[in-house]
N, C-alpha and C positions, 0 to 999 in steps of 0.2 A: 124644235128640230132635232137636239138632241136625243132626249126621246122617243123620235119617231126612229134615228138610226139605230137605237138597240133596239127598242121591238121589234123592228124587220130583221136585225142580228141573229136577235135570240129566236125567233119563229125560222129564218133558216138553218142554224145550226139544227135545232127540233127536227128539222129534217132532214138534213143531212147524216142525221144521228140514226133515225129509224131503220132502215137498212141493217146499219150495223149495228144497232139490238140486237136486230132479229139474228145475227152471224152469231151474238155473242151468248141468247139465249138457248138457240141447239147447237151449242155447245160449253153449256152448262156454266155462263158464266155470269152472273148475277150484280142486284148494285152493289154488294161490299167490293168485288172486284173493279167494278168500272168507277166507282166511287175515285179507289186506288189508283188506277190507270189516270183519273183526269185530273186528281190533283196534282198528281208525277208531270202531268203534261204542261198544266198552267206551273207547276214552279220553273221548269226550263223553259216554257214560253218568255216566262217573267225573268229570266236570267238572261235571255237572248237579247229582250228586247235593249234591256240598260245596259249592256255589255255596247251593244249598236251603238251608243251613246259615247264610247271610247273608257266607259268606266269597267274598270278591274277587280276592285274588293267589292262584293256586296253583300251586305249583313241581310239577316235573315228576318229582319225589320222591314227594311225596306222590300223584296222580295215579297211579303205579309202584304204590305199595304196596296205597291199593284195588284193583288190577287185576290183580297179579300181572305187572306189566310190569316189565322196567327203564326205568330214567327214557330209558335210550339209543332204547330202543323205543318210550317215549311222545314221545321228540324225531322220532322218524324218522315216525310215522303223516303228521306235517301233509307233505299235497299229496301223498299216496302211492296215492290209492286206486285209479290207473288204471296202476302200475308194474309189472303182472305182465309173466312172463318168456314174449311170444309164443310160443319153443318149445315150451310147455307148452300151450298153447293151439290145443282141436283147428277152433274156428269159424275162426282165423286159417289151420291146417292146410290145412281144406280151400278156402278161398281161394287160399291159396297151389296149389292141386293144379288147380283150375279154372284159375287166369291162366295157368299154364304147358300147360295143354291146350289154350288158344285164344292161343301165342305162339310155342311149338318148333315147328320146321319139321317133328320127326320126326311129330307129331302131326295135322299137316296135310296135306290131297289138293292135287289140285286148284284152284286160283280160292279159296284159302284153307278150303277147308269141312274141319272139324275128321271124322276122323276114327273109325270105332267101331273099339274095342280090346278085348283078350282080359283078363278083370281080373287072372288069373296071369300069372306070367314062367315057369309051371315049362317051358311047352313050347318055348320061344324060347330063344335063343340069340345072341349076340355081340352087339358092343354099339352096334348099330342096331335093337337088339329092341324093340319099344313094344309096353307094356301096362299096365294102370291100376296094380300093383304097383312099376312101377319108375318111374313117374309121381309116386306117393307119394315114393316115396324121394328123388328129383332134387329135387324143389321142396319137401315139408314137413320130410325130415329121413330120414335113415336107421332113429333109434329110434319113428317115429312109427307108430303101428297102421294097416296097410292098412284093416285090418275097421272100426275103429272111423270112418273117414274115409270109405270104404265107404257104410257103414248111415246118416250125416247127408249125403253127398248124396243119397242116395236117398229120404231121408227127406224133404229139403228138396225134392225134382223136380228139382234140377241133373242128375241123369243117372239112366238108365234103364238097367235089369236088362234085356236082351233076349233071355237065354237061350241055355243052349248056352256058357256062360262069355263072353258077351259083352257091353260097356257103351256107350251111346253118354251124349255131353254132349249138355244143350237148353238150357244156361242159363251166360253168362256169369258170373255173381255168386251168391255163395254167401248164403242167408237161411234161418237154422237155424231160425226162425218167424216170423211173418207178425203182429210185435210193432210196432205205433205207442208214440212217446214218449208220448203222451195215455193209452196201453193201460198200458202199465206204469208212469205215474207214478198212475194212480187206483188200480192193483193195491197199488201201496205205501201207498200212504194209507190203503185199508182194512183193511190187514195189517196197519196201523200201529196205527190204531182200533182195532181189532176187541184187538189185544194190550194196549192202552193201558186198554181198560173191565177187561180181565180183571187187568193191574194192579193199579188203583185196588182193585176187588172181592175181592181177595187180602189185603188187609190190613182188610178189611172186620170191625166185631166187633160191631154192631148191626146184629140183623135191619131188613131196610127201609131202612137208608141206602148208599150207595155208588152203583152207576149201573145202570140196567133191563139186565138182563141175563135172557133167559127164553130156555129151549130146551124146543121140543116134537116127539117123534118117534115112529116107529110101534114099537108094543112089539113085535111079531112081524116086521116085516116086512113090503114090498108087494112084489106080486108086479111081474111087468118089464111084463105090460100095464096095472097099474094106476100105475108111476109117472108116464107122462107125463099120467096127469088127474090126481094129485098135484099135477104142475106147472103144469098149468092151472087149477087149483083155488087156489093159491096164490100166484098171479101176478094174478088179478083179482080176491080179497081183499088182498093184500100192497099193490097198486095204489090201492085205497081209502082205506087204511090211510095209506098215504104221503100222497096228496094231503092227508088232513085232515090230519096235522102240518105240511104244506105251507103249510096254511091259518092255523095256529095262527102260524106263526114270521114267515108276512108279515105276520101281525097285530103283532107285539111285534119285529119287526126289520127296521125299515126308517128311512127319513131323520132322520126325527122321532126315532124309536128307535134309538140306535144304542149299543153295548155289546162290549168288549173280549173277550168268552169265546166264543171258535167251537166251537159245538156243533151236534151234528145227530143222525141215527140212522141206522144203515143193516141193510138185511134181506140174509139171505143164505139161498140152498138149498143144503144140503150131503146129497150121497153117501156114507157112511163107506167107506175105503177097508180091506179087512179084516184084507190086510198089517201097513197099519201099525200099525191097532189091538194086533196080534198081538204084533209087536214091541214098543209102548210097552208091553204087560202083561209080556211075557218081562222086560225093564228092572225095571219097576217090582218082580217076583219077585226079580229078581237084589238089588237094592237094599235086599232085605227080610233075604235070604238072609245077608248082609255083614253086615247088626244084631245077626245072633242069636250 
């Protein structure tokens, strides 16, 4: 039994994780960083939990042994979470392939205007040859992926496919997405939330107590003209919805009222993506398959 509950664990984390890959990949953030991020995350998880416990000192032993760390690695997390090894990093890459495109001379005309270049080196020759290939290699690194450096400027709009194997630069500065600090700290909070009720709700063994957690969705399916009145449909109900909790909480939390527990609710519209669905069932088979 035990067993079956970490495989099911570990096959949804899997997926709950995939998403946020994929955030962490265009924008250029790799395993040595997430590596960082999740040990930082299991040593405070592991600190929370025995602290829960009413304990105060905890050695860096103990710490290790809930987490499967050593204590050498629960010492090393503090102040690490931004140590990753640039080379590995392709958001850094392609900065680096940008500032040297608007800095070498070989890259430059006239009155400094940056140059359009051929993305291969295959046809060029000696070594005044300029082309986005060997562009890559001078300034991110010799093992680093043309392609992959490639596909996030182009993605980002720093430079432009022109056809005919030809690339121009528009854009000084590399921005793998068009992310405000205010966009990605509300993004964590709700992915924080939204995991934090389904915690609580996991150890849940009386019907009706834990925290409102309701999913409703279309049993067959909506077709692609009918999801965006879906979404209109749900956005000025949803809207109503809000405001009257709105109303409820400035009635019971405010000057007069004031109380230690931050709570709230938050609505989300989700698309299932079919991939991953697909994948967490393959897991979940695979995890069944190990039991028997």
């Amino acid at each position: 039994m035990e067993q079956s509950v970490k495989g099911n664990l570990l096959a949804a984390i899997t997926h709950v994780l995939r998403p946020l890959c994929r955030i962490a990949i265009r924008n250029g953030i790799g395993f040595d960083d997430l590596s960082i991020a999740l040990q930082n995350a299991l040593v405070k998880g592991a600190r929370a939990e025995l602290a829960s416990d009413g304990r105060k000192e905890l050695t860096e032993e103990e710490v290790g042994l809930m987490t499967g760390m050593t204590a050498a690695q629960v010492r090393g997390t503090g102040g690490s979470e931004h140590n990753a090894n640039p080379a590995l990093n392709y958001s850094w890459a392609a900065s680096q392939v940008l500032s040297g495109w608007h800095s070498d001379a070989l890259y430059l005309g006239p009155y400094g205007l940056l140059l359009d270049i051929p993305i291969s080196s295959d046809l060029l020759r000696g070594p005044n040859s300029r082309s986005f290939e060997s562009l890559v290699h001078k300034y991110a690194g010799p093992n680093v992926s043309v392609e992959i450096v490639f596909d996030a400027l182009v993605k980002s709009g720093a430079i432009q496919n022109l056809g005919n194997g030809i690339v121009r630069c528009v854009a000084r500065t590399y921005i793998a997405e068009r992310l405000s600090p205010e966009n990605i700290q509300a993004f964590a909070e709700a992915v924080h939330n939204v995991i934090g009720t389904m915690a609580v709700n996991l150890k849940r063994t009386v019907r009706g107590t834990g925290l409102l957690q309701r999913t409703v969705f279309a049993d067959y399916g909506l077709s692609e003209e009918d999801l965006p009145k879906f979404n209109g449909f749900i956005r000025k109900t949803g809207e109503r919805f809000v405001e009257e909790v709105d109303t409820w909480l400035a009635n019971h939390s405010n000057k007069e009222k004031q109380g230690p527990i931050k709570t709230g609710i938050g609505l989300y519209h989700y698309v299932e993506n079919d991939e991953d669905r697909e994948q967490y069932l393959k897991l979940l088979e695979e995890g069944t398959k190990d039991e028997l």
